[in-house]
C-alpha positions as CSV (number, residue, x, y, z in Angstrom):
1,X,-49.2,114.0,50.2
2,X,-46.7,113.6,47.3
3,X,-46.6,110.2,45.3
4,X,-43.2,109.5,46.8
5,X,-44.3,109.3,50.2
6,X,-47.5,107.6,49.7
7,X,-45.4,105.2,48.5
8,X,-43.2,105.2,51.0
9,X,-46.0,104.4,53.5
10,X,-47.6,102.0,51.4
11,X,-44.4,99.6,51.4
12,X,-44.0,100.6,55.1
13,X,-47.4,99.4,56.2
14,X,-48.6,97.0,53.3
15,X,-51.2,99.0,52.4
16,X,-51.7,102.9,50.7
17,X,-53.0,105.6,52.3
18,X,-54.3,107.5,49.5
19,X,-58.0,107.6,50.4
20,X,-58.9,108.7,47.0
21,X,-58.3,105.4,45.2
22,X,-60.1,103.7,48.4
23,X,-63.1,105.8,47.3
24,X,-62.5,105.1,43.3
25,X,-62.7,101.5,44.4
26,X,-66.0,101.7,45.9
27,X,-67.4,103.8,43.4
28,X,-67.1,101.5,40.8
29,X,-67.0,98.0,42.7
30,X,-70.0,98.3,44.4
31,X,-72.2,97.1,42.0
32,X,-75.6,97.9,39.6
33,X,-77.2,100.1,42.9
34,X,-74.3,101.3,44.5
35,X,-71.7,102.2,41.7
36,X,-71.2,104.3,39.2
37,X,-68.8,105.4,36.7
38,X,-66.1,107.8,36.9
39,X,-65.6,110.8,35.2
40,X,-62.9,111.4,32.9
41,X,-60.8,113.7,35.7
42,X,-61.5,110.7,38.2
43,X,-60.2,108.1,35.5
44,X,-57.2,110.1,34.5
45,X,-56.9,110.6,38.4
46,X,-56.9,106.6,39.1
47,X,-54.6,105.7,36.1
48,X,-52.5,108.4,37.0
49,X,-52.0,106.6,40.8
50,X,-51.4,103.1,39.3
51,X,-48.7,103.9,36.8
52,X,-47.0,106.0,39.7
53,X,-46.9,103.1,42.2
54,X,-49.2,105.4,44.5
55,X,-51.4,102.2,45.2
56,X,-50.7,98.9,46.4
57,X,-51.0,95.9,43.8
58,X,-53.9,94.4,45.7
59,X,-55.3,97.9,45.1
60,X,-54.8,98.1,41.4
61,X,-56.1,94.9,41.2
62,X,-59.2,95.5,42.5
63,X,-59.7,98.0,40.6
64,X,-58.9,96.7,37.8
65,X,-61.4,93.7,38.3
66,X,-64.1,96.0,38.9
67,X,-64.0,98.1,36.1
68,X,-63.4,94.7,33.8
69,X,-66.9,93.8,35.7
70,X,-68.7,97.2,35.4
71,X,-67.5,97.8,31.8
72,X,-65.7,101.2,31.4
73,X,-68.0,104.0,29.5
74,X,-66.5,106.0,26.1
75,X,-65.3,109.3,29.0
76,X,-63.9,106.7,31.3
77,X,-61.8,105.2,28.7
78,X,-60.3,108.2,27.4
79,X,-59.6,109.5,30.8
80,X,-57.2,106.4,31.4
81,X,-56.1,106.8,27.7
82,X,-55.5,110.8,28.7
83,X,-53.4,109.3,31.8
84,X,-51.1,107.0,29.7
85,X,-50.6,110.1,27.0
86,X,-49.3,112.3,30.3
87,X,-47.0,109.9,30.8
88,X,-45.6,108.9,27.8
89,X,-42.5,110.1,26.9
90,X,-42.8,109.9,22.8
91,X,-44.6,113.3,22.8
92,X,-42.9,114.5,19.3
93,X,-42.0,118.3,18.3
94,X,-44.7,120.4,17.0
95,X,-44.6,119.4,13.2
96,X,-44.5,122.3,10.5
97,X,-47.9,123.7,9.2
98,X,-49.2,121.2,6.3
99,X,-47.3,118.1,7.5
100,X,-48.6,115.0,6.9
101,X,-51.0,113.7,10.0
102,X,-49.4,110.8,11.4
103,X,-51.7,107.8,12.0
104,X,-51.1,105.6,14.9
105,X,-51.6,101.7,14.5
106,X,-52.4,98.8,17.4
107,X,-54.2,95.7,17.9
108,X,-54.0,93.4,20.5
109,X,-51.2,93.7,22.9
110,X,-51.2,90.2,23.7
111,X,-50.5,89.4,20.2
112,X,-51.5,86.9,17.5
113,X,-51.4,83.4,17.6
114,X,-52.6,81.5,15.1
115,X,-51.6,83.1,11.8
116,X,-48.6,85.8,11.3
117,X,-49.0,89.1,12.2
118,X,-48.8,91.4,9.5
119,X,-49.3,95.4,11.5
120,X,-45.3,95.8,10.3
121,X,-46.1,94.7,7.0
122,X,-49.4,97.1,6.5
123,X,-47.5,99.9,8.0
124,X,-44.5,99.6,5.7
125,X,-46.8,100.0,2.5
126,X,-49.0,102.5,3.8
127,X,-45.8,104.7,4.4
128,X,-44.8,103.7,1.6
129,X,-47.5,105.3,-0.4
130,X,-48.0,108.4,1.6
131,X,-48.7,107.7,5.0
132,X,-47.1,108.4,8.3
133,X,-47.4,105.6,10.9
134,X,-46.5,104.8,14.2
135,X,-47.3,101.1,15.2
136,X,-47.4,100.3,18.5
137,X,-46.6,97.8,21.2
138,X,-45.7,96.2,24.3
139,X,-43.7,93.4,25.8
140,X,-45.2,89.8,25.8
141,X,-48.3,89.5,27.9
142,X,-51.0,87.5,28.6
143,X,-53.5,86.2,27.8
144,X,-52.8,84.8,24.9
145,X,-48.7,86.1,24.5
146,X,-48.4,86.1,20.9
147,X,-46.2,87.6,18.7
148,X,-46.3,91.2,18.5
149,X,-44.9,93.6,16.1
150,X,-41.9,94.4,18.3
151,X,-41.0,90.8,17.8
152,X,-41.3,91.1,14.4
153,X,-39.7,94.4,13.8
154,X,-36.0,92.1,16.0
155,X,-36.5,89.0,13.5
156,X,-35.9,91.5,10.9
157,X,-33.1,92.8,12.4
158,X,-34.4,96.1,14.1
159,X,-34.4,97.1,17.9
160,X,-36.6,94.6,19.9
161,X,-37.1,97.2,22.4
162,X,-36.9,101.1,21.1
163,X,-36.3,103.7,23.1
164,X,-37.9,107.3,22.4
165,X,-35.3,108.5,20.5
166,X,-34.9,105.9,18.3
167,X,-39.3,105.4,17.7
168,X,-38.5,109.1,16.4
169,X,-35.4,108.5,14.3
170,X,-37.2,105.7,12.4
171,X,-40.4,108.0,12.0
172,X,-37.9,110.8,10.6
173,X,-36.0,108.5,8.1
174,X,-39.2,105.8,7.2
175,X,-42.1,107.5,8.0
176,X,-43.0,104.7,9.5
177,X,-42.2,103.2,13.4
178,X,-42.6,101.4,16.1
179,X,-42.9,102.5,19.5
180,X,-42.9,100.1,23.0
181,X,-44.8,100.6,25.6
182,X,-42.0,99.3,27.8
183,X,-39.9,102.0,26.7
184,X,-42.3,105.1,26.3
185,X,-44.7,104.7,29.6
186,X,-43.4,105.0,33.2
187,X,-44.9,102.5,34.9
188,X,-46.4,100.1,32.3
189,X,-44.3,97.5,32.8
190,X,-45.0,97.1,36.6
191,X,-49.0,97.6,36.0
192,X,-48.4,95.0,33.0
193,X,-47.3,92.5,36.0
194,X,-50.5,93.4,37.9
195,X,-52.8,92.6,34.9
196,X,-50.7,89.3,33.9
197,X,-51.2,87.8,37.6
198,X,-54.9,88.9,37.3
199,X,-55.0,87.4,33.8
200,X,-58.3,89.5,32.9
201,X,-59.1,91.8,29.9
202,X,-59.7,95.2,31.8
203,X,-60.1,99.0,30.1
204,X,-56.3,99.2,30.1
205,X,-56.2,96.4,27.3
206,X,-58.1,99.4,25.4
207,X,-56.3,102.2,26.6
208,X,-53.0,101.2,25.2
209,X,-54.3,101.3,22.0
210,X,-55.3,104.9,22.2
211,X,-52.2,106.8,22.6
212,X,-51.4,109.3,20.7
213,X,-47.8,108.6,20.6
214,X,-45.0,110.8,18.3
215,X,-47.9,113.2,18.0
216,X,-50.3,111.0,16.0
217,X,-53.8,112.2,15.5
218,X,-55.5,109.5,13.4
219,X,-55.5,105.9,14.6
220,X,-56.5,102.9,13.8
221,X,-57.4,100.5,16.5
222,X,-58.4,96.8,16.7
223,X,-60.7,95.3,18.8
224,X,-62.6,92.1,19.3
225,X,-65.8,92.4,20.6
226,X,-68.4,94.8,18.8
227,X,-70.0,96.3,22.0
228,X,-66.5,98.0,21.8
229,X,-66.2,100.1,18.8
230,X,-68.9,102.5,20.1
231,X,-66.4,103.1,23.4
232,X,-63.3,103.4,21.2
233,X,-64.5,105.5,18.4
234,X,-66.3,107.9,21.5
235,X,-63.1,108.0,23.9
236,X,-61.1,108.9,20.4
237,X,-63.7,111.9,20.0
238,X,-63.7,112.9,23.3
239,X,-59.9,113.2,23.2
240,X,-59.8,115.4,19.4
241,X,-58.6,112.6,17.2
242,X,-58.8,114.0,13.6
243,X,-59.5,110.5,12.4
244,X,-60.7,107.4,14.2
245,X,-61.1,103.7,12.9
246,X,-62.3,100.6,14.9
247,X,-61.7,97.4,13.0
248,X,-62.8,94.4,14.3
249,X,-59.4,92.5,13.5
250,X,-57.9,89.1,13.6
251,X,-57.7,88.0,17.2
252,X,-58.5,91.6,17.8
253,X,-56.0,93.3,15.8
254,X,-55.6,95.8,13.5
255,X,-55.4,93.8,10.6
256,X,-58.6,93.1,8.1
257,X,-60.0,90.2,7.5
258,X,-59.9,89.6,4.1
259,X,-63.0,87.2,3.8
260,X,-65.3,89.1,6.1
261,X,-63.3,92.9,6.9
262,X,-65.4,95.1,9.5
263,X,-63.9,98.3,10.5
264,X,-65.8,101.8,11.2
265,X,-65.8,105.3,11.7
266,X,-67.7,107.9,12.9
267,X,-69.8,108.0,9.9
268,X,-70.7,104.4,10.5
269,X,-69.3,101.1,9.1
270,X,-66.5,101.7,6.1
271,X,-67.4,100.1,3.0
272,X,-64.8,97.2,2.5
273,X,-65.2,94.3,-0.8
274,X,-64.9,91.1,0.8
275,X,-62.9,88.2,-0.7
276,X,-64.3,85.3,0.2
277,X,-61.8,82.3,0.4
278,X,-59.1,84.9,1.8
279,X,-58.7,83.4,5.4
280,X,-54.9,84.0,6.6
281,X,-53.9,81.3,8.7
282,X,-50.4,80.0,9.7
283,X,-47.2,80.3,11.4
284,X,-46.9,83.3,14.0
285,X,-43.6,82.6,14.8
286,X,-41.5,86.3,14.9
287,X,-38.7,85.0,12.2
288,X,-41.5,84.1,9.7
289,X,-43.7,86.8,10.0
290,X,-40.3,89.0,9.5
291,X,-40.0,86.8,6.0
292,X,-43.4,87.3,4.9
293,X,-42.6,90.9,5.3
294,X,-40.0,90.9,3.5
295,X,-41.7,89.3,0.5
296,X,-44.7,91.6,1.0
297,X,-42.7,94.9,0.7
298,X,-40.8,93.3,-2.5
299,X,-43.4,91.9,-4.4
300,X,-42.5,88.6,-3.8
301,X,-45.5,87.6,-1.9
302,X,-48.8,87.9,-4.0
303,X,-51.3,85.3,-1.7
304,X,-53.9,85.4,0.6
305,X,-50.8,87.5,3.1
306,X,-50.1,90.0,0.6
307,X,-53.4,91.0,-0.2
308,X,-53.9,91.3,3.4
309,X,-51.4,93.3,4.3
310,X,-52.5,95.6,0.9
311,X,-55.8,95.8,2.0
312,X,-54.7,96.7,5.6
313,X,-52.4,99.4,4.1
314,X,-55.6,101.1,2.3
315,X,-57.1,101.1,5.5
316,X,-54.2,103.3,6.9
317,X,-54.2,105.0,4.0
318,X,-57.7,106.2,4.5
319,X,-57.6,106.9,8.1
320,X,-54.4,109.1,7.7
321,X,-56.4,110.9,4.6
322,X,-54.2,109.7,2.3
323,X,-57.0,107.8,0.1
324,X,-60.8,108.1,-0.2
325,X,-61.7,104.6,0.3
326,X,-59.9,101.6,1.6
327,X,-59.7,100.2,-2.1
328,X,-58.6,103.7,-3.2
329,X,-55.4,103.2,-0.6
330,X,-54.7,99.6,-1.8
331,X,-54.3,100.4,-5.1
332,X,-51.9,103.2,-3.7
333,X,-50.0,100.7,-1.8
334,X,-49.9,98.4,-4.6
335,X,-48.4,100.5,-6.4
336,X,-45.8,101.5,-4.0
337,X,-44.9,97.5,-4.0
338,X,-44.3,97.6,-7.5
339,X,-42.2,100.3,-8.1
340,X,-39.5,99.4,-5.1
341,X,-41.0,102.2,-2.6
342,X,-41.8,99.3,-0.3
343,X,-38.4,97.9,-0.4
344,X,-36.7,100.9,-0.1
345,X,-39.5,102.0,2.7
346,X,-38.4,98.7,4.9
347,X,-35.0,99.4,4.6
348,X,-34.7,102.7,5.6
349,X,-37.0,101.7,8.9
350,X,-33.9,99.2,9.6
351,X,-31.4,101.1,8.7
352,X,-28.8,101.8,11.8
């Protein structure tokens, strides 16, 4: 049966028919004795159904509670990460031979709260001093629905919402962008509404953060708890990443800690000097995180945010291969403050 009448049925009768997502259901919903975890076909398989509208919302949302309950192994998350890939549209033109890797960037999707969110900021200098990086989003969402980059990338005068094209046009020009979910994945949005109502983390929270999107194939992904860098850094593998970092971010993002940073690899955890004292708090509002960018990328802003965002950069500097340690790619993005490539890096990202 095609998607488009299972569908159809499904809105006729208030229920699906598709008897394979009943049997994914039970499979991992029936607990310690009874379940068991999908393989990375059957995961692909069950993502694949939910972003097509082939199953009902009360279906999704079972399954979504489930899996939040079971835990999702390293092969079930990258076959919902593999799922999300298929359907995103920001699959980029094969690049020349030698190009420079592109490294792709996301915390939390919900956002930061409680200090201002600086993954704009770390991307512009990291691009700035060599790298290529794609930073990714999605619209506001719980729970917490903070500010994401997107937000910050429209207070600075930028697309709130990019399309494709335009994630691409920035990435050609800046060698930097920013791509939305919204935009790139069929289907997110209405499985974003699911998860909101439900208002549970699930493996789809993690997903996100996997995809590979304008052909990146180095990433560097934030996360909160620990138990999950072993399932990131594994579903990365299992999908051919070329480089993989797990950082164990502010509110789950991307972005270092300066007084206690923790990110890893698959060599184990990356070597990072602490700076004690260096706790970034404040405003997360969109219009002055945009400012503190600003500053950041000109020099202007030489605190505890600056030398966040610096730090940060080295660590995109090093997954993208750019650098051979995080403090080798700070310097390296220091330096691209100081002589203006930062400046001229953020302005060509907003330029129309």
């Amino acid at each position: 049966m095609s998607a488009a009448s299972s569908g159809g049925l499904a809105e006729r009768l208030g229920r699906s028919d598709y008897a394979g997502f009943r049997s994914v259901i039970k499979a991992v919903g029936t607990g310690p004795r009874g379940g068991r975890a999908l393989t990375f076909e059957e995961a692909r398989g069950a993502t694949a159904g939910l972003l097509g509208g082939d199953v009902t919302p009360a279906q999704a949302g079972a399954f979504l509670v489930a899996m939040r309950i079971k835990g999702e192994t390293a092969a079930e998350l990258a076959g919902i990460t593999q799922a999300l890939r298929d359907a995103a549209r920001t699959a980029a033109p094969a690049p020349p031979a030698g190009a420079r890797p592109i490294v792709a960037c996301a915390g939390a999707y919900d956002g930061i709260t409680e200090a201002p969110h600086l993954s704009l900021a770390a991307a512009v200098l990291a691009a700035a001093a060599g790298a290529r990086v794609v930073v990714h989003c999605g619209a506001t969402i719980g729970p917490k629905r903070g500010t994401t980059p997107a937000d910050v990338l429209a207070a600075l005068g930028g697309p709130l919402r990019p399309g494709p094209a335009e994630s691409l046009a920035m990435l050609e020009r800046a060698d930097i962008a920013l791509v939305h979910a919204s935009a790139a994945i069929p289907g997110w949005d209405a499985l974003a509404a699911v998860r909101d109502e439900i208002g549970l983390r699930g493996p789809l929270h993690t997903a996100e953060k996997l995809v590979d999107h304008l052909g990146a194939t180095c990433f560097v992904v934030g996360h909160t708890h620990s138990s999950y860098r072993e399932r990131i850094l594994g579903a990365l593998s299992l999908l051919g990443a070329r480089r993989a970092v797990a950082v164990r971010g502010m509110e789950g993002g991307d972005i270092l800690r300066g007084a206690r940073p923790s990110a890893a690899d698959a060599a184990g955890a990356i070597d990072i000097v602490a700076s004690p004292g260096d706790a970034l708090r404040g405003d997360a509002d969109p219009q002055v995180c945009a400012e503190l960018t600003r500053a950041i990328a000109t020099g202007a802003e030489n605190g505890v945010a600056g030398r966040t965002a610096l730090l940060s950069a080295g660590l995109r500097l090093y997954a993208a291969g750019r650098s051979a340690s995080v403090a080798a790619g700070s310097v390296l993005a220091a330096a691209a403050v100081a002589d203006g490539r930062a400046a001229a890096t953020l302005g060509a990202l907003l330029a129309p």
